[in-house]
C-alpha positions in Angstrom: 129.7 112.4 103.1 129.1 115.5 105.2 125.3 117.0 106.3 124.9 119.3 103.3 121.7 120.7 101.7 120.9 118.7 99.4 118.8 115.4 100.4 117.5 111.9 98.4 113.8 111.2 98.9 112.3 108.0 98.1 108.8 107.6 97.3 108.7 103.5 98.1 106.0 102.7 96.2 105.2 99.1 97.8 106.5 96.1 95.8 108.4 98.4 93.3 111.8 97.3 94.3 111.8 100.3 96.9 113.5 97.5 99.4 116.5 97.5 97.0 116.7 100.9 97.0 116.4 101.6 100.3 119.5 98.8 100.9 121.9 101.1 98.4 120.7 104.5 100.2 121.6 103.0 103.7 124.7 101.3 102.4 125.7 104.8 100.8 124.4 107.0 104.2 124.1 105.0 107.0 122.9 106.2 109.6 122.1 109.5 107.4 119.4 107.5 105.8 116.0 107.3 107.7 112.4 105.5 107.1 109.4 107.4 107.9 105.8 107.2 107.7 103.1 109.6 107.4 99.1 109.4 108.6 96.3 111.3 108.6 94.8 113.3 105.5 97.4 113.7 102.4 97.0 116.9 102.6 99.0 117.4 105.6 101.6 115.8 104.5 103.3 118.7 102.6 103.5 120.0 105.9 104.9 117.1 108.0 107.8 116.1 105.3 108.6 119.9 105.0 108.7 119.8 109.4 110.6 116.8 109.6 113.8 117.4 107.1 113.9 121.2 109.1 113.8 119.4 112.2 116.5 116.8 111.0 119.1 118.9 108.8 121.7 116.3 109.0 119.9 113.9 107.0 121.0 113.0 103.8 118.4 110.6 102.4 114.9 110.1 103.7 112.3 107.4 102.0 108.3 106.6 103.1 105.9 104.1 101.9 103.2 106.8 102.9 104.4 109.9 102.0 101.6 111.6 99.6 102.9 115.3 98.6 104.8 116.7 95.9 108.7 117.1 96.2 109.4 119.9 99.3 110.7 123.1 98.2 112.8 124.4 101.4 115.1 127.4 100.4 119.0 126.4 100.5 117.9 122.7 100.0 118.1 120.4 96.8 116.0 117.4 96.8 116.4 114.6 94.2 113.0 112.4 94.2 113.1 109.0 94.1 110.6 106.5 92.5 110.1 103.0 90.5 107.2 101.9 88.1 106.3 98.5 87.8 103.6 96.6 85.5 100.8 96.8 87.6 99.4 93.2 87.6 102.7 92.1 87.7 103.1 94.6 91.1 99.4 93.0 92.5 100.1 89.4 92.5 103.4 90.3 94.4 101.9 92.7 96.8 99.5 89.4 97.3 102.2 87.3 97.5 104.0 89.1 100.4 100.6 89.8 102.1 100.1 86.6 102.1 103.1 85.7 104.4 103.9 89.0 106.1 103.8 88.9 110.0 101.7 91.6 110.4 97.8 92.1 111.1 97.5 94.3 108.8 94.1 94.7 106.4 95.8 93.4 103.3 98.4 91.3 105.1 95.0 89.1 107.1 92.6 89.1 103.5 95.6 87.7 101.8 95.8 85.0 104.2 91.9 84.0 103.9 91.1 84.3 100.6 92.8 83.7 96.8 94.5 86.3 94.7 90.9 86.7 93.0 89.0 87.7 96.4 91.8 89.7 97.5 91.2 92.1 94.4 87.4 91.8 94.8 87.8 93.0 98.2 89.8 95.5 97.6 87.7 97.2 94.6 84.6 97.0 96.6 86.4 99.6 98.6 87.0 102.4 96.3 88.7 104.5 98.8 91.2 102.0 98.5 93.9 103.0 95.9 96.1 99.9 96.2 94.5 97.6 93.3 93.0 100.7 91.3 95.7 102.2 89.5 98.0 102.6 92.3 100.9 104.6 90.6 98.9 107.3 89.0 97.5 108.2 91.8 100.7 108.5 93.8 102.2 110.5 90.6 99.5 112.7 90.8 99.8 113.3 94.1 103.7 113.8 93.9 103.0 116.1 91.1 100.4 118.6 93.5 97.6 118.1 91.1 94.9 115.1 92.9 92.5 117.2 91.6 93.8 117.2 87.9 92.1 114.4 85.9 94.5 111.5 87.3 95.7 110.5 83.9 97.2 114.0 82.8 98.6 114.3 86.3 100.6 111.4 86.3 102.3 110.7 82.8 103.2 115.2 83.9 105.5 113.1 86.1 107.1 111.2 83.2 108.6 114.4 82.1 109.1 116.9 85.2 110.2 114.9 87.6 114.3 114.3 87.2 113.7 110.5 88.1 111.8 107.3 87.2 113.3 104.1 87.8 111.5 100.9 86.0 111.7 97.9 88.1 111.8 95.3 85.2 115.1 97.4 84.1 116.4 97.8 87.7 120.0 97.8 86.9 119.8 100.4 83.8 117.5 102.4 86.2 120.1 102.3 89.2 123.0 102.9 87.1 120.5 106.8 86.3 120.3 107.0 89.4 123.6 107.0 90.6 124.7 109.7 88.0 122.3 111.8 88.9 123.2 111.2 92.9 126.6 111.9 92.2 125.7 115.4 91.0 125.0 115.7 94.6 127.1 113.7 96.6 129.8 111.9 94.5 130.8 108.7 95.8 126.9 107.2 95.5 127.3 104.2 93.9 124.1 102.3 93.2 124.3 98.7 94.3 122.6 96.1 92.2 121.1 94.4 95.1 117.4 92.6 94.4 115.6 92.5 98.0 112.6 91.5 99.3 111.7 89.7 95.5 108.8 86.9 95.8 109.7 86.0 92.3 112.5 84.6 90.0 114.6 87.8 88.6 114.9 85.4 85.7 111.4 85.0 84.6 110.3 87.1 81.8 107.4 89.6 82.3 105.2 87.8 79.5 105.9 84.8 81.3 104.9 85.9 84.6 101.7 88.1 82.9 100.7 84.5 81.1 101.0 82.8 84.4 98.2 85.2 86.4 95.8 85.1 83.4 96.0 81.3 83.2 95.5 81.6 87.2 92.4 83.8 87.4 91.1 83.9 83.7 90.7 85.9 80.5 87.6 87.6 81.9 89.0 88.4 85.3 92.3 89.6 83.9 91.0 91.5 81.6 88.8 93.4 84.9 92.1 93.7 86.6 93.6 95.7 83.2 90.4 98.0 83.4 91.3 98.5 87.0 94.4 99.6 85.8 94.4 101.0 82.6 96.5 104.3 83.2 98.9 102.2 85.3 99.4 99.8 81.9 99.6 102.8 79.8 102.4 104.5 82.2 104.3 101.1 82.0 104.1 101.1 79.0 105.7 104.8 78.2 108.7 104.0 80.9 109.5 101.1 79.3 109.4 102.6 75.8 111.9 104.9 77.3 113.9 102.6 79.1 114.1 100.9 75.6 112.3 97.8 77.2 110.8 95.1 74.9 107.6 93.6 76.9 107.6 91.2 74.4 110.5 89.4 75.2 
């Protein structure tokens, strides 16, 4: 593979199997392949991912947990975006999980180590700057789609339909095996590589299992607050897995 104008971006969306796919982009690109991550305001970052790919043409793939812009539009250049949806409660009591024994001093990573996965969400909605328990994904979508200030809900299920790619982590393989046709339109030998990393849980387990599990944990009441939380996040799940053919019943 050759430095060409046409580049993979990955929106890792934390604890929706974006550590798998970052594995098969640097085991397709190498070196080619980069990480970065993007502070301040979100709206600058249009601006900084636009700066950076001009400043690094030979990249082929780039992917950020941060990253908070729509897809760049750089004359010449051909971007394919990059993203997974997960079921949200299922996504929170992993993200708790991994806070929980992550080395890092992180905000999240130290409340996960003090309190249960009840007080971390508590804490979390008291802030309600603080998208990462309040549905998470729509608000990245809408932000990927240009339109935060579109009610959130028709912003993000937009995304369903315009943007060329949508993996769903609970059909990872069926999502990777997209992926890679649409890559190869691109650069033809990507292969995607059915490689599960960085999972806190058993790739066995069944969702409804799993889903049964937290509300035994924390309680109809709580988990039905945690669902309120995240009601366009469930309804987005849902619709990907409708079209992914997945039964959440199973």
């Amino acid at each position: 593979m050759s430095p060409a104008n046409k580049l993979l971006l990955h929106y890792h969306f934390f604890k929706n199997a974006g550590t798998s796919v970052d594995s098969a982009l640097k085991r397709n690109f190498g070196a080619l392949w980069i990480n970065i991550e993007f502070q301040g305001p979100p709206v600058t970052h249009a601006e900084k991912i636009q700066a950076f790919i001009l400043e690094n043409p030979s990249l082929l793939a780039i992917s950020s947990h941060t990253l908070l812009s729509p897809v760049p539009v750089i004359a010449g250049l051909t971007v394919l975006p990059i993203l997974f949806i997960r079921h949200p409660v299922d996504r929170l009591k992993s993200a708790y999980e991994f806070e929980r024994v992550q080395p890092v001093e992180t905000f999240g990573a130290k409340l996960a180590k003090r309190v249960d996965f009840v007080g971390y969400l508590e804490a979390r909605w008291e802030n309600r700057h603080d998208r990462s328990s309040l549905n998470a994904q729509a608000y990245r979508l809408a932000r990927i789609m240009g339109q935060p200030d579109l009610e959130e809900r028709r912003a993000a299920f937009a995304a369903l339909d315009e943007l060329p790619f949508i993996g769903l982590v609970e059909a990872f393989d069926a999502s990777g095996e997209r992926l890679e046709r649409l890559a190869q339109q691109l650069y033809p030998s990507f292969r995607h590589h059915s490689v599960q990393a960085n999972a806190r849980r058993d790739p066995t387990s069944p969702l409804k299992q799993r889903l049964a599990g937290i509300r035994n944990d924390v309680g109809d009441e709580f988990y039905r607050r945690i669902e309120e939380h995240n009601d366009i996040d469930l309804d987005l799940h849902e619709e990907i897995c409708r079209r992914y053919g997945v039964n959440l019943d199973v």
